[in-house]
C-alpha positions as a printed Julia matrix, in Angstrom:
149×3 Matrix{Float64}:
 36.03  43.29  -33.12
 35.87  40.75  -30.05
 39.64  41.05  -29.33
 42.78  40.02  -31.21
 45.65  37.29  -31.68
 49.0   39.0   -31.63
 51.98  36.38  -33.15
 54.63  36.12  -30.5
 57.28  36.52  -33.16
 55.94  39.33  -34.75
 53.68  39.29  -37.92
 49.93  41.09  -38.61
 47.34  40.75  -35.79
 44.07  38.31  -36.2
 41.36  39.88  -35.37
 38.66  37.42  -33.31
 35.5   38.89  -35.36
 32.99  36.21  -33.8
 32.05  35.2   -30.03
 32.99  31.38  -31.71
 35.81  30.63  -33.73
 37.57  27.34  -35.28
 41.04  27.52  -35.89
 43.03  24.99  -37.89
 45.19  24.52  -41.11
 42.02  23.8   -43.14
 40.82  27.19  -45.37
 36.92  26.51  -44.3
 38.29  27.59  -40.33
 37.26  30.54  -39.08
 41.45  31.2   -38.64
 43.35  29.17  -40.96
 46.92  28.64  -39.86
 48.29  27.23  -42.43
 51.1   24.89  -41.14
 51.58  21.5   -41.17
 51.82  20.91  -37.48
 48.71  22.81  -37.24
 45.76  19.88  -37.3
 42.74  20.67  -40.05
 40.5   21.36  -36.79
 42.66  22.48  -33.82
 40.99  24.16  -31.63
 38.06  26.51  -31.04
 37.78  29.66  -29.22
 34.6   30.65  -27.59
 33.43  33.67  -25.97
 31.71  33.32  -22.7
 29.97  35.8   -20.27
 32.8   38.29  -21.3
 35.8   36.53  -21.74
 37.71  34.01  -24.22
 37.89  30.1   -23.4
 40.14  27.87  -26.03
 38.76  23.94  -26.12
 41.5   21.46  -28.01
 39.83  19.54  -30.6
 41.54  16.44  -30.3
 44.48  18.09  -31.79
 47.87  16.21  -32.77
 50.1   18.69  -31.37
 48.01  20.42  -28.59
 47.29  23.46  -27.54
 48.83  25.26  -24.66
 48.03  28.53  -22.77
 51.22  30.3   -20.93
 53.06  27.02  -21.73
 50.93  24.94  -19.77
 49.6   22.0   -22.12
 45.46  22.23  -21.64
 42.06  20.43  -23.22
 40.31  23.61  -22.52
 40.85  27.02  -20.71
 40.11  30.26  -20.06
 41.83  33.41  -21.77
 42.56  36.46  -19.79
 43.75  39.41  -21.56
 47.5   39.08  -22.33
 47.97  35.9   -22.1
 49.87  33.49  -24.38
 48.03  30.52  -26.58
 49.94  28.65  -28.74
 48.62  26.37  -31.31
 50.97  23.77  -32.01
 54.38  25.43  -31.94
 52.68  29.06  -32.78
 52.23  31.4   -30.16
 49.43  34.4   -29.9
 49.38  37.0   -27.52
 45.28  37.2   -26.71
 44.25  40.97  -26.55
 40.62  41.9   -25.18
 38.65  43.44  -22.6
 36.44  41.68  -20.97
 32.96  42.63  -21.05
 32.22  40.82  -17.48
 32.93  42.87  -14.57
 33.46  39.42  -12.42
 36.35  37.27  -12.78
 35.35  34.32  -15.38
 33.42  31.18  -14.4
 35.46  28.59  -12.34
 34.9   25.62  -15.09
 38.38  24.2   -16.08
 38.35  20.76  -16.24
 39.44  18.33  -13.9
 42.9   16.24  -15.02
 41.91  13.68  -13.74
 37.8   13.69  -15.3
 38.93  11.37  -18.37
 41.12   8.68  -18.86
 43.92   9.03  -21.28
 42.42   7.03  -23.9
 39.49   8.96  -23.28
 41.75  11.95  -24.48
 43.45  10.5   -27.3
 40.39   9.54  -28.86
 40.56   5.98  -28.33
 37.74   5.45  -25.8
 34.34   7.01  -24.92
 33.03   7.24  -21.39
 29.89   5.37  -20.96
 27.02   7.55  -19.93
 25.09   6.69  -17.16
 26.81   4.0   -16.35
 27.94   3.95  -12.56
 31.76   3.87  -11.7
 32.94   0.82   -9.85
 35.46   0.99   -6.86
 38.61  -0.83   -6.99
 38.2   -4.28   -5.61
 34.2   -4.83   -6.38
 32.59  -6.63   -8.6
 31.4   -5.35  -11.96
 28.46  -4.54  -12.66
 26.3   -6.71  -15.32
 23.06  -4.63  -17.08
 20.82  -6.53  -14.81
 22.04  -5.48  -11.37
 21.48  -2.91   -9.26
 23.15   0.26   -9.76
 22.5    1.24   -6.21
 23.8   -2.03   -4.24
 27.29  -1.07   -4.21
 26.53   2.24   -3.01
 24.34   1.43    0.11
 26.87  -1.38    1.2
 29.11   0.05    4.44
 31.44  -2.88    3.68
């Protein structure tokens, strides 16, 4: 056993038997939580160098960790997840002797669109100050960027 889920408001532990999980309302999840406010694929928890990170999987009703809304974070030992409106007491010991990796995500990385779902960032595609001109195919990705002006 990698750890375990302990329900906030009292019930039987879940034990995290994997190093990645899927929890979600649907039975084929690794963790079925079987609620309606509970999307069919909510989130996933992953373990990495040692310790627990929980990614939101485009989830209706989020996921938060010490009732601080999140896309994805990392899990120290007592801390609180809830999915949805359920909350989980995370139980483990890490098997890193460091802290874990720095690799939250930036806030401001996507748009909110992005987030919901509605819009995918193009790749390789350079990002264009406020106040130039876009960028057709054909130009130069580079002009912009070696222009002092």
């Amino acid at each position: 056993m990698l750890g375990e889920l302990v329900p906030c408001g009292g019930g039987d532990p879940i034990p995290l038997l994997k190093a990645k999980l899927l929890i979600g309302r649907r039975s084929r999840c690794d963790i079925a939580l079987r609620f309606p406010n509970v999307s069919s694929h909510h989130c996933e928890l992953e373990l990495v160098n040692g310790y627990w990170y929980v990614r939101d999987m485009n989830s209706r009703n989020g996921v938060k960790v010490n009732n601080e809304r999140c896309e994805n974070k990392w899990l120290l030992p007592g801390d609180i997840l809830s999915v949805a409106k359920h909350r989980y007491e995370i139980l483990y010991t890490p098997t890193s002797e460091g802290p874990p990796p720095d690799i939250d995500e930036d806030p401001f990385a996507r748009s909110l669109l992005e987030k919901a779902g509605l819009e995918r960032r193009q790749p390789n595609r350079p990002q264009v100050p406020p106040g130039r001109p876009k960028l057709d195919d054909d130009d130069l990705a580079m002009d912009w960027l070696s222009d002092d002006g």
